[in-house]
ZAMARGU-4260 file (C-alpha; in steps of 0.2 Angstrom, whole numbers, plus 5000, padded with zeros to 4 digits):
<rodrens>
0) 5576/5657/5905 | 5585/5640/5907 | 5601/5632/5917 | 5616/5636/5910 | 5623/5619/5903
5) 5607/5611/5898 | 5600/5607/5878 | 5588/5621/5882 | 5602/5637/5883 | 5597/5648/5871
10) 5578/5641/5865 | 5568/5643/5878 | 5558/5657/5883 | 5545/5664/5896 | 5532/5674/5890
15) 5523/5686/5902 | 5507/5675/5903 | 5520/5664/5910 | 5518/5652/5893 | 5535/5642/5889
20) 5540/5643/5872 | 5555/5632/5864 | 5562/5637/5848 | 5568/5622/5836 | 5563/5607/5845
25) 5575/5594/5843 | 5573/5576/5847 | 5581/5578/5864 | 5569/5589/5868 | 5554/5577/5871
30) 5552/5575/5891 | 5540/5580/5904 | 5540/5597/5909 | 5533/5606/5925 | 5526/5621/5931
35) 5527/5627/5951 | 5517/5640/5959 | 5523/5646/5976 | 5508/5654/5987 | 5517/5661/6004
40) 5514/5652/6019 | 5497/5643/6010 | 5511/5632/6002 | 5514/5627/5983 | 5505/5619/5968
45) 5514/5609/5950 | 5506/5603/5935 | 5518/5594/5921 | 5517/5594/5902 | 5524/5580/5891
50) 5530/5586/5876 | 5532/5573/5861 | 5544/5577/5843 | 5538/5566/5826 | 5549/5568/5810
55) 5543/5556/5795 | 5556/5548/5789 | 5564/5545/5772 | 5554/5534/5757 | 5562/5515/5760
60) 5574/5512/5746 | 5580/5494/5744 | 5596/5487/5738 | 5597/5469/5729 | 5612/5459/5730
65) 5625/5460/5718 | 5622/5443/5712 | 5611/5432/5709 | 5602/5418/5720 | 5602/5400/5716
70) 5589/5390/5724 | 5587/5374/5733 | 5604/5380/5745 | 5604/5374/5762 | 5607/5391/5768
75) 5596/5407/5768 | 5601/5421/5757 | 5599/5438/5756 | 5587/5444/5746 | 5585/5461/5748
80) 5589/5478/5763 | 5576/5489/5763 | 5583/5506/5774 | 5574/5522/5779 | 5582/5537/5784
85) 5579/5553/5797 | 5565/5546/5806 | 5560/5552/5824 | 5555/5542/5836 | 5562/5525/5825
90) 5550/5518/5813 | 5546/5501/5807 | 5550/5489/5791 | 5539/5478/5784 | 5542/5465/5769
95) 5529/5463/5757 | 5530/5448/5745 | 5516/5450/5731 | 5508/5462/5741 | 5506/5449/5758
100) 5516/5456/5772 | 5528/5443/5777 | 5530/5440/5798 | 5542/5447/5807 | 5555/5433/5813
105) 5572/5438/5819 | 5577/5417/5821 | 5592/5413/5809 | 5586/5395/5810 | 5571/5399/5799
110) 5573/5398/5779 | 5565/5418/5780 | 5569/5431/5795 | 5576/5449/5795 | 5588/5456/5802
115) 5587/5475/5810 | 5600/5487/5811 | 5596/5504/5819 | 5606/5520/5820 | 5605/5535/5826
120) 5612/5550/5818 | 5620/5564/5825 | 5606/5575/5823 | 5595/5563/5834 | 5586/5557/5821
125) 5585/5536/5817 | 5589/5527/5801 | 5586/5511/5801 | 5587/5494/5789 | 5579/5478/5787
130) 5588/5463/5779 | 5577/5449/5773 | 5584/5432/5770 | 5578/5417/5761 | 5579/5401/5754
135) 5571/5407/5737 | 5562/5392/5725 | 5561/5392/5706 | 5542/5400/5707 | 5549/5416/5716
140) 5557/5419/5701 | 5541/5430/5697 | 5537/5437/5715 | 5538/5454/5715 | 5544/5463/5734
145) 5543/5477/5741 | 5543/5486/5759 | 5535/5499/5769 | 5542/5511/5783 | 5528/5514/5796
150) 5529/5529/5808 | 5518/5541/5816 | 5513/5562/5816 | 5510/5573/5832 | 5491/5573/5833
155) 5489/5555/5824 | 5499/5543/5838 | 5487/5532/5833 | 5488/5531/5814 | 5502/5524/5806
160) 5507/5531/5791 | 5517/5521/5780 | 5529/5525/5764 | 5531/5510/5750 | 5547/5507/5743
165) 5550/5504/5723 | 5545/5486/5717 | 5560/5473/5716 | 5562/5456/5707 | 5574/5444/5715
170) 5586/5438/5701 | 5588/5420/5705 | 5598/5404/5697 | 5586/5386/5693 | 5589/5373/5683
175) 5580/5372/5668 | 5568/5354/5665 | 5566/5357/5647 | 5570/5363/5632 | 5559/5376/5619
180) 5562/5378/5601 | 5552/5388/5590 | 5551/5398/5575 | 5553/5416/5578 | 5546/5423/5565
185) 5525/5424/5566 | 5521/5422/5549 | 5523/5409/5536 | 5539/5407/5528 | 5544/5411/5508
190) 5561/5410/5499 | 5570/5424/5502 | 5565/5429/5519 | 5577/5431/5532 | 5571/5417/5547
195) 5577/5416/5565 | 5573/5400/5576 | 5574/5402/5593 | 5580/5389/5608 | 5578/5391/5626
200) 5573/5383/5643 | 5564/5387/5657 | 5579/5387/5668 | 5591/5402/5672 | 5603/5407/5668
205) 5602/5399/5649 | 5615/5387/5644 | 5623/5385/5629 | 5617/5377/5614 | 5620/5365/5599
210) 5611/5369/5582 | 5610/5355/5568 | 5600/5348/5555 | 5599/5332/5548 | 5612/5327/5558
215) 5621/5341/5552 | 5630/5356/5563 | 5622/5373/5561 | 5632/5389/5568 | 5619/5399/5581
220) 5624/5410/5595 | 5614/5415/5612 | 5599/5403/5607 | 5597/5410/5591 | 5600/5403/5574
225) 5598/5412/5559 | 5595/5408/5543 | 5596/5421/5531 | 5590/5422/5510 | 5579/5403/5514
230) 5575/5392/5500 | 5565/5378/5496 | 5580/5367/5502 | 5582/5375/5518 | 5564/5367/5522
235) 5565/5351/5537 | 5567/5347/5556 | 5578/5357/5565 | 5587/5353/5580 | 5592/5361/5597
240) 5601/5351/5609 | 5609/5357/5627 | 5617/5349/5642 | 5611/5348/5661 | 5628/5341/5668
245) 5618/5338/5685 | 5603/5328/5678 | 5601/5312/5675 | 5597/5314/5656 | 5613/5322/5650
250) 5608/5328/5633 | 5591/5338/5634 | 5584/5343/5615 | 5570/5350/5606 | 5565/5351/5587
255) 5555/5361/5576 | 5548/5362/5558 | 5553/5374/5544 | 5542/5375/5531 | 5551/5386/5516
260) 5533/5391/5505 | 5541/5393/5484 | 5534/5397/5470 | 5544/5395/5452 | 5549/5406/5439
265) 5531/5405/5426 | 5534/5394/5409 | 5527/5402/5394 | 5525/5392/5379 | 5526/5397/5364
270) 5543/5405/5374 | 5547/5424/5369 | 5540/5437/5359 | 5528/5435/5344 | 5524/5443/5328
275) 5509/5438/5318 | 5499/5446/5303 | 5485/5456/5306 | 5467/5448/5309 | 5476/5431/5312
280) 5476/5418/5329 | 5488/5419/5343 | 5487/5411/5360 | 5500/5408/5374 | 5500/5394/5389
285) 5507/5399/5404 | 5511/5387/5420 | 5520/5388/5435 | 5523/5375/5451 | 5522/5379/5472
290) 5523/5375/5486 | 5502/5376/5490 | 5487/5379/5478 | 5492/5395/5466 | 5484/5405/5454
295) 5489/5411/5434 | 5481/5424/5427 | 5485/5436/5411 | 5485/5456/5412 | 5488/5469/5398
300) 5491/5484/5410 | 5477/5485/5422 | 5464/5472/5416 | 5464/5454/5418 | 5461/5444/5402
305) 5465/5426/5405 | 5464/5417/5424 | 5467/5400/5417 | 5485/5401/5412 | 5478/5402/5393
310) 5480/5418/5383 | 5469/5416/5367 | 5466/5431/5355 | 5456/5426/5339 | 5460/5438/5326
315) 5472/5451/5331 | 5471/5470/5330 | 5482/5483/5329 | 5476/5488/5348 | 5480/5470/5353
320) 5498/5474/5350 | 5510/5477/5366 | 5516/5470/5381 | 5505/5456/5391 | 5512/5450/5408
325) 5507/5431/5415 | 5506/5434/5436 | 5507/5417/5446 | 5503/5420/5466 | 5501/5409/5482
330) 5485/5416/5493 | 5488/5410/5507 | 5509/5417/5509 | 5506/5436/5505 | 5518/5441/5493
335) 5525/5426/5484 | 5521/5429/5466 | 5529/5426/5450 | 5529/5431/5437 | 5533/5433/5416
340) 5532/5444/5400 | 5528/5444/5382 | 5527/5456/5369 | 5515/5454/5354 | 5519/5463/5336
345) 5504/5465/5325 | 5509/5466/5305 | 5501/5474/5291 | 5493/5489/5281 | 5495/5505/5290
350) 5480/5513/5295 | 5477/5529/5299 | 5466/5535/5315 | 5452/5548/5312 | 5462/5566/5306
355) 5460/5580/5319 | 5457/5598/5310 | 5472/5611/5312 | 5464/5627/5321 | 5473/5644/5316
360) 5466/5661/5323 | 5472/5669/5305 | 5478/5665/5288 | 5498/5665/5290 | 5499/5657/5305
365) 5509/5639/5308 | 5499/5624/5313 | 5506/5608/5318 | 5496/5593/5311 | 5498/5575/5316
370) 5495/5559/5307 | 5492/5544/5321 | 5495/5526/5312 | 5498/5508/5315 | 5504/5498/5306
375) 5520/5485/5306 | 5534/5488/5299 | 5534/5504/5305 | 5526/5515/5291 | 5535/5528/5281
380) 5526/5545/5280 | 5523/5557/5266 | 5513/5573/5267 | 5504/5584/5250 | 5515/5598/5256
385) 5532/5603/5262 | 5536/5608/5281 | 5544/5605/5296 | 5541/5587/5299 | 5544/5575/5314
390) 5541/5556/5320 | 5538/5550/5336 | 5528/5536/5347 | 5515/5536/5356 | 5510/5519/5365
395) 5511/5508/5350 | 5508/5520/5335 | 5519/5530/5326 | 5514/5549/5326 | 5521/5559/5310
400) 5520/5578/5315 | 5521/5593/5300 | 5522/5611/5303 | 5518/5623/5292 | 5511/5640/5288
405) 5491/5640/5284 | 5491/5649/5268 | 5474/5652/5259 | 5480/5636/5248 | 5481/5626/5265
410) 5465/5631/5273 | 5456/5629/5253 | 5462/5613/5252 | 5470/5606/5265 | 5483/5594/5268
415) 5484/5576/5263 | 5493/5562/5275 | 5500/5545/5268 | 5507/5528/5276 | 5514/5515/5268
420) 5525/5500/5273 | 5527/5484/5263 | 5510/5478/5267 | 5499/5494/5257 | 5498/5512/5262
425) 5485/5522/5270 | 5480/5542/5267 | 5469/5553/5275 | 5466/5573/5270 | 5468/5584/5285
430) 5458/5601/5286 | 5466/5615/5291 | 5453/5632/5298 | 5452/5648/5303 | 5441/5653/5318
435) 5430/5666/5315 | 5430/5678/5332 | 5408/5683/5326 | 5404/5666/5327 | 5405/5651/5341
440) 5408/5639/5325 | 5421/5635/5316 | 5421/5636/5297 | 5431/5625/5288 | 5434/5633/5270
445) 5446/5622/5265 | 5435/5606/5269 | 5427/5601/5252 | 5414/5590/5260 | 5409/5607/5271
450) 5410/5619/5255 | 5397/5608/5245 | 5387/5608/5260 | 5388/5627/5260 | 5383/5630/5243
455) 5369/5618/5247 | 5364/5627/5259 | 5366/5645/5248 | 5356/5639/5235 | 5343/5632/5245
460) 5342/5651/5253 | 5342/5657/5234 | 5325/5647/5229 | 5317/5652/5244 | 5321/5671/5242
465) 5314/5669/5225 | 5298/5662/5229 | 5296/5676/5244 | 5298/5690/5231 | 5286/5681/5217
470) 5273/5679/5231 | 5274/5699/5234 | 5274/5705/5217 | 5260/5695/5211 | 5251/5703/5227
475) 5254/5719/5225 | 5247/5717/5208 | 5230/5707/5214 | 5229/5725/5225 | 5235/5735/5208
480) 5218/5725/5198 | 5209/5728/5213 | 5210/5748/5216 | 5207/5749/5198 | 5190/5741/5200
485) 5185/5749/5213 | 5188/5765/5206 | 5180/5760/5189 | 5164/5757/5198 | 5162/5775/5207
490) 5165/5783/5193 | 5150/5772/5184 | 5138/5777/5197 | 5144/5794/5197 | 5137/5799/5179
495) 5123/5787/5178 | 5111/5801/5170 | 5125/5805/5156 | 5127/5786/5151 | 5108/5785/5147
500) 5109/5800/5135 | 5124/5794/5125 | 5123/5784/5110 | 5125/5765/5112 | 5141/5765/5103
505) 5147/5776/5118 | 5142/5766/5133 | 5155/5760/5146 | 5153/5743/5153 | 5160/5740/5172
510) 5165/5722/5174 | 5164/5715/5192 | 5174/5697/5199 | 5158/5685/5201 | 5143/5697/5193
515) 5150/5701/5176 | 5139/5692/5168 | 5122/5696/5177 | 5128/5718/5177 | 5131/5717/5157
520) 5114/5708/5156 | 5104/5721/5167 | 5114/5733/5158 | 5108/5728/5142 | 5091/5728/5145
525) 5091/5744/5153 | 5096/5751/5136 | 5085/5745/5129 | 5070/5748/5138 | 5075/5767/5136
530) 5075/5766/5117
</rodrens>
C-alpha cells in the first residue's frame, strides 16, 4: 500500500499486525516514517520511525602517476588517488605515510593537501577519490603510502570500519651527491674468472657512465663493466667517472681495486719423464710462483709423498714405477691450483709375482694360468707347454695368460713360466689341481713339493702301523705263555698222589714267573724225603 508515483510502488507492504515491510531498500529509502491512529471523536495519535541504509563500500585502490616526481619543485605534485567505490551513506579517505595518518588539508597553498571528488552513481550509491599532492624530498624516496576507506554498518553507527588499500612507493627523480664503485663479485678474484665492477650513485634516475683504467677507456654499459677471462695484468685501479651538469663539481668519480690472485704453471727439474735402472737414486724439484703464500706437494694416486717441492726415492723398485703428479695451490683463493706430471720407468731383470694355482673340477678340463712380471724392457714370455696364449697389462706389469687343457701331465707336473728381457730372465712353476668333491681341500698331485710331503706323511703312517701290529702280536703271545702256565699248574695239582709213586726219572716239574727257583727246591726235597 503506497501513493501511486512515489519510490515505494511496488515494495511496500502492510501486514495484518499492521507492521510496514519494504522490500529491497534502496538508498532513497532512508527517511522518517509515521504511523497514525484514528480514535472517533477521542481524537488521533502518531509515532514516527527513521529508517537508516549502510552499504560498505569497495577496498581503496590507488593509482600512481605515470611519471615520475622530481624533488625540490616549487609546486606540489601528485603523488597518488586513492578512490572507493559503491559506498552508502559516503565514506571517508585517509592518507597514511609509513603508517602515520597524514591531516586532512584541502588549502592549495600548502606543499601537502587532498583534493575530494564525490559521485554518486545511478544506483544511489557514492564513489568517492582522494588526490594527495606534495612537494616529495629525496628521503621519500623510501616512504611507503597507503590509504584507508572509513565507513560505518547498521547496528555499529558508532564504529568505523576501515578497508586499507595496497602499499605504494612514490617514484621520484634526485640528484645524486656521490658516486659508488665496487667489485661485484663477493669473493676473491683468480685468472680466468669472469669479474663485473659495478658503478652507481645515490641519485635517480642513474646517469651515464665513463669506465677507464690507467688513464685508459674501458667499454661498460648501464653501470656495469665486465671483464671477462682476467689475468694477472688485468690487476689495478679502476675508474668510474659521471657528470652532474647542475653541480658545481662537473666531473663526479670513484675507484676501486682489482686484485687478479695467479698462480703459474709448476717447473719440474729434471723436466720430463725419467728411466733409471732398478735399485738406483732418483729425485725430482718442483717449484712454482703466486700471487699469496702457496703450497707443492707430491702425490702418486691418492697418497702424498713429498710437501716440500722435493721428490726423492732412494733405491727404486719395480712398484715405484708409474705416474707421480706435483699439485701447487693458494689457500686462501679456493680453486687456484696448478699443477704437473712425470712418469717414472724402472729397468731391469724381470721378476715374476708369486704363481697362483690353476683349479680344474676334473682331468680334461681348460684352465687359464697367468704369469704377473715386471720388468723393463717389457719381458718376453715363454711357457713349458704349448696353448693358447695372451699378453696384457695391468697397472704397470705385464700379464702373460696360457690356456690349456689339464692333462694328468699338467696336473703331475705342472707348468713352468719364464721372463726374460735383456737384463736376465725370471721362471716360476705353476701347479695346476683337481678339486676333490670328498674333501674341503684341495690336493695338488702335480706339486712336487706337496707329493714329497705326501709320501712323508705315508711313510710315517707305515711305521706307525707297524709298531701297533708288533705291540699286539707280542701280547697275544705273553697271553698264549700265560694260559699255558696256568693250565700246566692244574694239572700239577690235580695228580699230586700219582707223581709221588713214579719213579724220579718220570717226574714233571711246573716252572712259575718269580718262584721257579724256590717250587724246584721244595720239589726236590719232597722227593727225597719220600725215598
Amino acid at each position: 500500500m503506497s501513493d501511486p508515483g512515489t519510490p515505494l510502488v511496488g515494495r511496500v507492504t502492510l501486514e495484518e499486525d499492521l507492521t510496514l515491510t519494504i522490500k529491497s531498500v534502496k538508498p532513497s529509502d532512508p527517511n522518517k516514517y509515521y504511523c497514525q491512529v484514528t480514535a472517533g471523536k477521542d481524537g488521533s495519535g502518531e509515532g514516527e520511525t527513521i529508517l537508516e541504509v549502510f552499504v560498505a563500500p569497495q577496498t581503496p585502490v590507488i593509482q600512481k602517476p605515470s611519471q615520475a616526481i622530481s624533488v625540490d619543485q616549487e609546486v606540489s605534485s601528485e603523488v597518488g588517488a586513492c578512490e572507493a567505490k559503491n559506498g552508502f551513506p559516503s565514506p571517508r579517505i585517509i592518507w597514511f605515510k609509513d603508517n602515520q595518518p597524514l591531516p586532512e588539508i584541502k588549502d592549495r597553498k600548502e606543499k601537502t593537501y587532498m583534493l575530494l571528488t564525490s559521485v554518486k552513481e545511478t544506483t544511489g550509491l557514492y564513489s568517492i577519490k582522494n588526490t594527495l599532492h606534495m612537494r616529495p624530498t629525496k628521503a621519500d624516496k623510501d616512504s611507503i603510502f597507503h590509504c584507508t576507506v572509513e565507513y560505518s554498518l547498521a547496528g555499529e553507527k558508532n564504529k568505523n570500519i576501515q578497508k586499507k588499500s595496497e602499499p605504494m612507493k612514490i617514484d621520484l627523480n634526485y640528484p645524486f651527491e656521490k658516486v659508488m664503485f665496487n667489485l661485484f663479485n663477493p669473493t676473491v678474484v683468480k685468472e680466468g674468472d669472469n669479474v663485473t665492477l659495478k658503478c652507481e650513485t645515490d641519485g635517480n634516475p642513474q646517469p651515464a657512465f665513463e669506465f677507464s683504467k690507467d688513464e685508459k677507456n674501458l667499454d661498460g654499459a648501464d653501470g656495469s663493466l665486465i671483464l671477462k677471462n682476467v689475468k694477472r695484468t688485468d690487476s689495478g685501479t679502476y675508474k668510474c667517472s659521471t657528470y652532474d651538469y647542475d653541480a658545481e663539481v662537473f666531473e663526479k668519480s670513484n675507484t676501486t681495486v682489482l686484485t687478479v690472485n695467479y698462480i703459474d704453471e709448476m717447473s719440474v727439474f729434471p723436466p720430463g719423464n725419467q728411466t733409471i735402472d732398478l735399485g738406483k737414486q732418483v729425485q725430482w724439484q718442483c717449484k712454482t710462483k703466486a700471487s699469496k703464500n702457496h703450497t707443492v706437494l707430491w702425490k702418486k694416486g691418492d697418497v702424498v709423498l713429498s710437501q716440500d717441492g722435493t721428490l726423492s726415492i732412494a733405491s727404486a723398485a719395480y712398484k715405484d714405477a708409474g705416474e707421480y703428479v706435483c699439485f701447487g695451490g693458494v689457500p686462501e683463493v679456493p680453486g687456484l691450483t696448478a699443477q704437473a706430471s712425470v712418469n717414472l720407468t724402472v729397468k731391469g731383470k724381470p721378476e715374476i709375482d708369486t704363481p697362483h694355482a690353476g683349479e680344474v673340477a676334473k682331468e680334461g678340463d681348460e684352465v687359464t694360468l697367468k704369469c704377473s712380471a715386471n720388468g723393463f724392457p717389457k719381458p718376453q714370455f715363454t711357457w713349458s707347454t704349448s696353448g693358447k696364449e695372451s699378453i696384457s697389462m695391468e697397472e704397470n706389469k705385464v700379464v702373460g695368460s696360457l690356456t690349456i687343457k689339464a692333462t694328468p701331465e699338467i696336473i703331475k707336473s705342472g707348468v713352468k713360466c719364464e721372463v726374460s728381457n735383456e737384463f736376465g730372465k725370471d721362471s716360476k712353476d705353476f701347479p695346476v689341481a683337481v678339486k676333490r668333491a670328498n674333501s674341503a681341500e684341495v690336493l695338488l698331485s702335480g706339486n712336487p713339493v706337496l707329493t714329497s710331503a705326501e709320501k712323508q706323511q705315508e711313510g710315517s703312517s707305515a711305521v706307525v702301523i707297524a709298531v701297533v701290529v708288533c705291540v699286539l702280536l707280542l701280547l697275544l703271545l705273553v697271553a698264549f705263555f700265560y694260559c699255558l702256565s696256568k693250565k700246566t699248574t692244574i694239572c700239577g695239582k690235580k695228580d699230586k698222589k700219582e707223581a709221588a709213586a713214579t719213579p724220579v726219572n718220570n717226574i714233571v716239574v711246573e716252572m712259575k714267573t718269580e718262584k721257579t727257583n724256590e717250587e724246584a727246591g721244595l720239589l726236590n726235597k719232597k722227593i727225597n724225603t719220600e725215598q
